[in-house]
One Martini backbone bead per residue (centre of mass of N, CA, C, O) as a GRO file, in nm:
protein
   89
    1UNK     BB    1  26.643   4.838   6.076
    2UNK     BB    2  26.695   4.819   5.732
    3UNK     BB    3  26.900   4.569   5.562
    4UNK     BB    4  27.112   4.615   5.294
    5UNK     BB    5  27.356   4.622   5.034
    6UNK     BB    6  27.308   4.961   5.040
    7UNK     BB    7  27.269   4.989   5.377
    8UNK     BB    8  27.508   4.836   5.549
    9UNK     BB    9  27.604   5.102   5.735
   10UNK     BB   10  27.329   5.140   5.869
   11UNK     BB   11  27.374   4.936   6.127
   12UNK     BB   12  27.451   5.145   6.330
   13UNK     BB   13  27.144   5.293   6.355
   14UNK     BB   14  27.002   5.108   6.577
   15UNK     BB   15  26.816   5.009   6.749
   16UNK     BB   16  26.615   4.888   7.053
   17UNK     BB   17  26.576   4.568   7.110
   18UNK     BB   18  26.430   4.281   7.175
   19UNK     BB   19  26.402   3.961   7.107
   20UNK     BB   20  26.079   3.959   7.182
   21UNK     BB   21  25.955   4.164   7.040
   22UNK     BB   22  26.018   4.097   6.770
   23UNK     BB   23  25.854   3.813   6.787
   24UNK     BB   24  25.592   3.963   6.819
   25UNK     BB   25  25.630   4.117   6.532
   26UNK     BB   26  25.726   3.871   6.321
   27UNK     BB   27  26.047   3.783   6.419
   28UNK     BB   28  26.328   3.655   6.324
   29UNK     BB   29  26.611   3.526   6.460
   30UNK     BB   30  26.927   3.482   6.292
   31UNK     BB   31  27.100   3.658   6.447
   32UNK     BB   32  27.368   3.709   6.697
   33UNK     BB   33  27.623   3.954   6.780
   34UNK     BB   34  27.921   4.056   6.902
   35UNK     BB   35  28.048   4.395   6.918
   36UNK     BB   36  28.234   4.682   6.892
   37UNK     BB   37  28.179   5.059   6.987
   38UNK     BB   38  28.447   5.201   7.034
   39UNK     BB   39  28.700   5.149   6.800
   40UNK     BB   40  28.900   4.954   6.986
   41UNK     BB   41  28.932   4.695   6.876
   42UNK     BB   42  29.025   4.410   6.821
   43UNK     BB   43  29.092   4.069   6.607
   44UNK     BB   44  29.127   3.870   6.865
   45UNK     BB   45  28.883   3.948   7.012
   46UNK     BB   46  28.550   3.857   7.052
   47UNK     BB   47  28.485   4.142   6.916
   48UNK     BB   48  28.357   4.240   6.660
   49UNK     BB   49  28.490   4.411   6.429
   50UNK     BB   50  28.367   4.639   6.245
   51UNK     BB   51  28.465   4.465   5.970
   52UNK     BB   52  28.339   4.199   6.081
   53UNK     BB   53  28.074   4.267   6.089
   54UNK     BB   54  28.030   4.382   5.817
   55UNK     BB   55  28.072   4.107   5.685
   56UNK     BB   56  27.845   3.932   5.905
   57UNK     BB   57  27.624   4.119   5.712
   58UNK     BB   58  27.639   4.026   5.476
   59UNK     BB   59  27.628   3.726   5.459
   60UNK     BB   60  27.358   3.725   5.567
   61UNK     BB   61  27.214   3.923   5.328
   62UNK     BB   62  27.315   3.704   5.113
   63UNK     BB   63  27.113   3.489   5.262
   64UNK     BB   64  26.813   3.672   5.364
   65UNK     BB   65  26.837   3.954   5.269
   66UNK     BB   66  26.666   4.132   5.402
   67UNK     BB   67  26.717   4.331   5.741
   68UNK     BB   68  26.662   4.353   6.103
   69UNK     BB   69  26.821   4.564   6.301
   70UNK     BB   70  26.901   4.525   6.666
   71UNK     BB   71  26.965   4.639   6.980
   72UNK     BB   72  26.969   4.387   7.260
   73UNK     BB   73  27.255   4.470   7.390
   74UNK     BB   74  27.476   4.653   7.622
   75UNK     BB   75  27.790   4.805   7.669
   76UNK     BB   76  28.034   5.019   7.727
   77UNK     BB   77  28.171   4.844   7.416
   78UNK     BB   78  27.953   4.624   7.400
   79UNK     BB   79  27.736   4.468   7.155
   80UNK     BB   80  27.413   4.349   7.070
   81UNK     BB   81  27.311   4.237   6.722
   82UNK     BB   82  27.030   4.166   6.574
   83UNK     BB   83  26.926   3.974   6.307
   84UNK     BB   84  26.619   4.001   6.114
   85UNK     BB   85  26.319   3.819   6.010
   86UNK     BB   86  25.984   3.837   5.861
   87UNK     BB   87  25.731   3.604   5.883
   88UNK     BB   88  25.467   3.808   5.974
   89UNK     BB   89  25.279   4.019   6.141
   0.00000   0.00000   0.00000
């Protein structure tokens, strides 16, 4: 899913790919997140809360352009999101 500063919110609906496969796609990873998904995280534990995380989403999209984000591994509360640029073929 592509993500920019118009479509930030929709960080939520990134589908699943691995970093290897997106590598091969032409994209370079550029951050992964470690985020909660259950909407129940507080602001102390390592999983960035939906606010930190959208924080840390628009700060690296107003550092490197629109990325694609995409979820790289998921555990029943917390995911990693991948935000990956395009570089190549």
């Amino acid at each position: 899913m592509r993500i920019t500063k118009d479509n930030i919110n929709d960080v939520f609906k990134a589908k699943k790919a691995s970093v290897e496969t997106m590598e091969l796609k032409g994209f370079e990873l550029i951050k992964e997140l470690f985020a909660d998904n259950s909407g129940l995280g507080a602001s102390d534990e390592l999983a960035l809360t939906r606010n930190q995380f959208i924080k840390e989403v628009e700060q690296l999209v107003t550092e490197n352009g629109s990325l694609t984000a995409k979820i790289t591994s998921e555990g029943q509360f917390q995911v990693y999101v991948g935000l990956f640029k395009k570089t190549g073929q």
